[in-house]
C-alpha positions as CSV (number, residue, x, y, z in Angstrom):
1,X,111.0,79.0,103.7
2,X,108.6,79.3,106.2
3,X,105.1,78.9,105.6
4,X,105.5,80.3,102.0
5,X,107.2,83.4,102.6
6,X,110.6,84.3,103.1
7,X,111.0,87.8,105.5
8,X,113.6,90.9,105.6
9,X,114.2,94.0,107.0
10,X,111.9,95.5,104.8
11,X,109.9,93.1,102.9
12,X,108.0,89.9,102.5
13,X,108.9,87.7,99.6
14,X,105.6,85.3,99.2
15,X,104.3,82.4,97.4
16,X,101.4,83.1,95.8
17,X,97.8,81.4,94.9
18,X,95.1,82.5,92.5
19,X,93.7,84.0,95.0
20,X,96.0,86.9,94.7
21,X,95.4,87.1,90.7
22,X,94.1,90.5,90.8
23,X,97.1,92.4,93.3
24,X,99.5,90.5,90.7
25,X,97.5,91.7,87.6
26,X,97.7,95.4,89.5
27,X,101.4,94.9,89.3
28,X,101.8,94.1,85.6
29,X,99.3,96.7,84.3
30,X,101.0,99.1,86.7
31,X,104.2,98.5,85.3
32,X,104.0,97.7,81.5
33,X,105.3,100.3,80.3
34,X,108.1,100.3,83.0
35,X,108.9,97.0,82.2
36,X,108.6,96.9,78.1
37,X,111.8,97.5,77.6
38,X,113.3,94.5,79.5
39,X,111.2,91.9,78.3
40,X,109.6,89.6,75.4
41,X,106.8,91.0,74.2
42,X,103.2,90.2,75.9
43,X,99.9,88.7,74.3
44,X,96.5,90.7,75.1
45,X,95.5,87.9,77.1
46,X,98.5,88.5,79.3
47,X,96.5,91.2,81.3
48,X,93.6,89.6,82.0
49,X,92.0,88.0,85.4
50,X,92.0,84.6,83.5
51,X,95.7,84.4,82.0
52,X,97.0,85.8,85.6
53,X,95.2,83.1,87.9
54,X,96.6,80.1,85.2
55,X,100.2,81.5,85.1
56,X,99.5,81.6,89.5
57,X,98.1,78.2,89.1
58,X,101.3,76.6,87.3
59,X,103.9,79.0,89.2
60,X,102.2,76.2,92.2
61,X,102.9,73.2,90.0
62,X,106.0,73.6,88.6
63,X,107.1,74.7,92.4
64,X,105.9,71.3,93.4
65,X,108.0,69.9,90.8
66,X,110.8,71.6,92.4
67,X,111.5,73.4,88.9
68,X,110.6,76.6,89.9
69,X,110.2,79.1,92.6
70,X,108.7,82.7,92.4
71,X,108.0,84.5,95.2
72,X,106.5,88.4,95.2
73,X,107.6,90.8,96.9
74,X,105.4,93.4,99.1
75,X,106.5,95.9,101.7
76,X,105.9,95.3,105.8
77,X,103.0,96.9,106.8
78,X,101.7,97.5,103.4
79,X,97.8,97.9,104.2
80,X,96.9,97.8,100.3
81,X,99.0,94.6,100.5
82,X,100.6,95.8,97.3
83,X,102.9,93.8,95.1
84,X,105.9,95.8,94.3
85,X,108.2,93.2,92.5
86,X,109.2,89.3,92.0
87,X,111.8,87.0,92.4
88,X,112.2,83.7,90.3
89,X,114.9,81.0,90.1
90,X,113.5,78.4,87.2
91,X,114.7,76.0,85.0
92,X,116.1,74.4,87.7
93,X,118.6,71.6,86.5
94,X,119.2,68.8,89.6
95,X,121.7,66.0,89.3
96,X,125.2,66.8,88.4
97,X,124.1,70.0,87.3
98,X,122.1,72.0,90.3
99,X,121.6,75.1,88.9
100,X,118.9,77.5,87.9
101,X,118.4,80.9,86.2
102,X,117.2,83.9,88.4
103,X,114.6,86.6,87.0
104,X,113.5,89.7,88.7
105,X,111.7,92.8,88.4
106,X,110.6,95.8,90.8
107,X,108.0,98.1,90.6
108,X,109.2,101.2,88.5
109,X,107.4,103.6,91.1
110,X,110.2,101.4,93.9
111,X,113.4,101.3,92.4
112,X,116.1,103.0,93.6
113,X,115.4,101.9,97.0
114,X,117.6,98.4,97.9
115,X,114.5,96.3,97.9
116,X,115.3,94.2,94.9
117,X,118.8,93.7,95.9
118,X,118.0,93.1,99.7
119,X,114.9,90.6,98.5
120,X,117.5,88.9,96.2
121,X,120.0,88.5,99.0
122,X,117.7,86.7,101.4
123,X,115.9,84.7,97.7
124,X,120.0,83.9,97.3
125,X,120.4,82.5,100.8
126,X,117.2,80.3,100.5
127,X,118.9,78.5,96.9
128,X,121.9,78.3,98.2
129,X,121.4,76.8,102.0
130,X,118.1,75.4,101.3
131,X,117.3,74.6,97.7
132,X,121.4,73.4,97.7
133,X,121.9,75.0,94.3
134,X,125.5,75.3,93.2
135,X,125.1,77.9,90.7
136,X,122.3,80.9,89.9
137,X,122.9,82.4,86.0
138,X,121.0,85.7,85.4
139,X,121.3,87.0,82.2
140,X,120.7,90.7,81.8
141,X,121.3,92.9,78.6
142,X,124.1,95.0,78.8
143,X,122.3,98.4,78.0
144,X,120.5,97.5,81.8
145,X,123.5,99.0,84.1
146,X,120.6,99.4,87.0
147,X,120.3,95.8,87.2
148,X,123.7,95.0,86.4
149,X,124.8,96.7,89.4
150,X,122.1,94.5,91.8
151,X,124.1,91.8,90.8
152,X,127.4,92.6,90.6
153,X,126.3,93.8,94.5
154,X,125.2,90.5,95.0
155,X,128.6,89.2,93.7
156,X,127.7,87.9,90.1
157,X,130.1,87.8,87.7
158,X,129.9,88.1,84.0
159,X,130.9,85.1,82.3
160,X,130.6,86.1,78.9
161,X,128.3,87.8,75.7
162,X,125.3,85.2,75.0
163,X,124.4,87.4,71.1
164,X,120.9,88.0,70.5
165,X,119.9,85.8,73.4
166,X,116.2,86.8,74.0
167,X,113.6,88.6,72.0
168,X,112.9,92.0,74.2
169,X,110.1,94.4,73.1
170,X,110.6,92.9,69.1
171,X,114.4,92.6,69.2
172,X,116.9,90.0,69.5
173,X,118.6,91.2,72.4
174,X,122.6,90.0,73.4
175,X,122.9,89.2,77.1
176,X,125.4,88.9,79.7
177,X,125.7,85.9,81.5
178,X,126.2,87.0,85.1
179,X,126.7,83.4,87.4
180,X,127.1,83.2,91.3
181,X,128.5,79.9,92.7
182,X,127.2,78.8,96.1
183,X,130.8,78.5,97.5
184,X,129.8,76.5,100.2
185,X,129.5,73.7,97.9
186,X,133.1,73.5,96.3
């Protein structure tokens, strides 16, 4: 990654400061309805200026701490600079372990489109040749076939039911564990 981004056809995947606290508040509010029904259930505080510059503030440390990496995703030539989605492999395990969990989301007013899957392709590439991460585990409910199929594009495959994995919008939510091995490293 150069410079905090990473670059596509299409898109720029980018490291963000505080300083972009209110495009990345945009995003959220712009999208909480979209995005309800895929995932755990917000505080009030979770849409305000303050709570989005701390969560932009630690996305920085824990990135230091090479436990995390979330970059956001904005189209080329966007003159409103406006986000449009996010990329995020954390809980990254070193050692004998080197692997991670990837989360993602897209801009409901965007999907359909190939930008998630062609900003998870080049966010793939950068674990795999740079980070050197073995394996990448997304877990994704199975009721979500639109995501489903950005993965299984992407060449995940399901490894099994995790039952009532995480709480989504109030419920306890069974997941599928979708895993990609960096087979460069076998």
């Amino acid at each position: 990654m150069m410079n905090g981004y990473l670059e596509t056809e299409r898109l720029l995947l980018k490291i963000l400061d505080e300083t972009y606290a209110e495009q990345v508040l945009d995003f959220h509010f712009r999208n909480k309805e979209f995005l309800k029904e895929w995932e755990p259930d917000k505080d009030l505080d979770y849409y305000t200026l303050k709570h989005t510059r701390k969560s932009l503030r630690n996305e920085q440390l824990f990135m230091k701490r090479d436990l995390m990496y979330k970059l956001y995703i904005f189209k080329k030539g966007d003159p409103k600079e406006r986000v449009i989605g996010a990329v995020v492999l954390n809980n990254i395990v070193r050692g004998g372990f080197q692997s991670c969990f990837l989360g993602y989301k897209m801009d409901g007013k965007e999907i359909n489109q190939g930008y998630i899957t062609e900003a998870l392709q080049t966010f793939i590439d950068f674990a795999f040749k740079k980070l050197h991460l073995h394996r990448i585990e997304a877990n994704i409910m199975p009721k979500n076939h639109r995501s489903l199929r950005v993965v299984e594009k992407l060449g995940f495959h399901s490894q099994g039911l995790a039952k009532k994995y995480l709480k989504i919008n109030g419920t306890w939510e069974d997941h599928l564990q979708m895993v990609l091995l960096n087979e460069e490293m076998e």
